[in-house]
N, C-alpha and C positions, 0 to 999 in steps of 0.2 A: 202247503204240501212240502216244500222245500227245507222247511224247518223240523217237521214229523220225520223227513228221511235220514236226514243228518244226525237228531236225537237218538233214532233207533242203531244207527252205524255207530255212534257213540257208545251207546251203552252194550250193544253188542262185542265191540271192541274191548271195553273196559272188564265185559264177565268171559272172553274168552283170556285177557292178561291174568285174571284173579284165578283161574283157574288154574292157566300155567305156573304160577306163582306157588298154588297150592302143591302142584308136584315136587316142584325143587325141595319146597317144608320136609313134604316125607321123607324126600332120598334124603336131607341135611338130618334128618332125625334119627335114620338110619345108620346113617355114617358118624353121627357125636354118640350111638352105643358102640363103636368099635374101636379099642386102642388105637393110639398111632400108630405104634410100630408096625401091629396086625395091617392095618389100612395101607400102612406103605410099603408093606409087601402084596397085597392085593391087585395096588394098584398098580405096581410094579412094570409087567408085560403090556399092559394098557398106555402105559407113557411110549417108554421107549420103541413099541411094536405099533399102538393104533395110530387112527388117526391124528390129525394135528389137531381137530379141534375137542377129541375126547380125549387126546393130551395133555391141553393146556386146561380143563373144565376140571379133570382129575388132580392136576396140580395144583390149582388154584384151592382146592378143596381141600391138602393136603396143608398147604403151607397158612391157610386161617384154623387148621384144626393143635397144626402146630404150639407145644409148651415150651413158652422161651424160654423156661425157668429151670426146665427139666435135660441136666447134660445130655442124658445117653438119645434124646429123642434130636436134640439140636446137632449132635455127631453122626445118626445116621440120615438126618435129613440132609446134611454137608455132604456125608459120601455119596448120596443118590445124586444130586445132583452133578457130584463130578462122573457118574452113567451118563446121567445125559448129555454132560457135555461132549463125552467119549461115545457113546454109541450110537448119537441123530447129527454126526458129523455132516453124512454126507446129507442128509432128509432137509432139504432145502426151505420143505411146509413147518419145519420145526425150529425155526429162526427165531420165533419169540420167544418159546421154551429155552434153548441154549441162551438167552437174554437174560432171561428172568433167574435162570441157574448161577449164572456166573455173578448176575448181581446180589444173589444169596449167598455166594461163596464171599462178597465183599461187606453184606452184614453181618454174616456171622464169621466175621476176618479170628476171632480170635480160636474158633474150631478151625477153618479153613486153613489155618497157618501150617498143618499137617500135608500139604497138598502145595507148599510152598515152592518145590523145584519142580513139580508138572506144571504148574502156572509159569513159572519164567520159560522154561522149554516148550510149550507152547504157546504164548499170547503171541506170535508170531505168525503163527498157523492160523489163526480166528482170519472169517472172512468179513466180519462186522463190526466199524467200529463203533458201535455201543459196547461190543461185548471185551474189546480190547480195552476202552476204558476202562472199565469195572476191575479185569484184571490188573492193568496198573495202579488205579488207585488200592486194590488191596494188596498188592504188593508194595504198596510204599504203606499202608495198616502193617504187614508184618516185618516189614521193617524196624519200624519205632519200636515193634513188640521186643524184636529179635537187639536194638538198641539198648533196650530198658533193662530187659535180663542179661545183657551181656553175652549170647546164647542163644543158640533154638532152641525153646522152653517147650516143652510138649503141651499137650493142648490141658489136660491136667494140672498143671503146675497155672498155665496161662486162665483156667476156670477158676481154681482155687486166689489166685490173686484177685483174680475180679468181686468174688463173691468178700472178700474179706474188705476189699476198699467198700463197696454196698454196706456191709454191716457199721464202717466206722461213717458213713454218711459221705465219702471221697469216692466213689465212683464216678467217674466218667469217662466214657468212651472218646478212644483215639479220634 
């Protein structure tokens, strides 16, 4: 009897996951028919205004649908993220979020670079420090950049060199 109970909570278990599982399918099927751009203006008021954990689900969703390839989508997903770093200041439930933003601002250092003197005028202000590392280490990223050209290289001039090292097979990131 004890083994019939078990089995049945098992499999019971396992067709209410498959299920949930099936929903996320649809909403992900729904969301890869809508541009990015579209989508992260959608989702926009959702982040910065709901809650913390349909904030960080919407962004998660945002930043895998993300085209690393594609400038203009890798520039506004760099300035949304510096929103959030600015408008869930005080929102205490959105700790991870401001985490996860600031360490976007530190992969994508060579967009970020635009956002160079709000980063040093505030990584002082950050109450966390995960999110103060991030900001120093990509401030020592546009450093090197700002080294390399002799110059703060707008973020244009800093794509176009990247893509041109890529095509001669010499790319690598800082």
């Amino acid at each position: 009897m004890f083994f019939k109970k078990n089995t049945t909570t098992i499999l019971f278990t396992t067709m209410l996951f498959c299920l949930s599982c099936g929903s996320a399918t649809q909403e992900d099927a729904v969301v890869n028919n809508i541009p990015f751009n579209e989508l992260l203006q959608q989702s926009r008021n959702m982040i910065l205004n709901g809650s913390w954990s349909q904030a960080e689900e919407r962004w998660m969703v945002l930043s895998r649908k993300l085209d690393t390839n594609k400038l203009n989508e890798i520039e506004a997903w760099v300035d949304f993220q510096m929103d959030i770093l600015s408008a869930t200041r005080g929102d205490k439930l959105k700790l991870s979020i401001r985490q996860m933003s600031m360490q976007h601002l530190h992969v994508f250092y060579e967009v970020s670079i635009k956002y160079n003197d709000w980063i040093i005028m505030n990584v002082s202000l950050f109450e966390d420090d995960i999110i103060k590392h991030h900001a120093s280490e990509t401030l020592k990223k546009h450093d090197l950049i700002i080294g390399n050209f002799g110059k703060r290289p707008t973020v244009q001039e800093v794509w176009d060199k990247r893509e041109g090292l890529k095509e001669q097979g010499t790319y690598l990131r800082y």
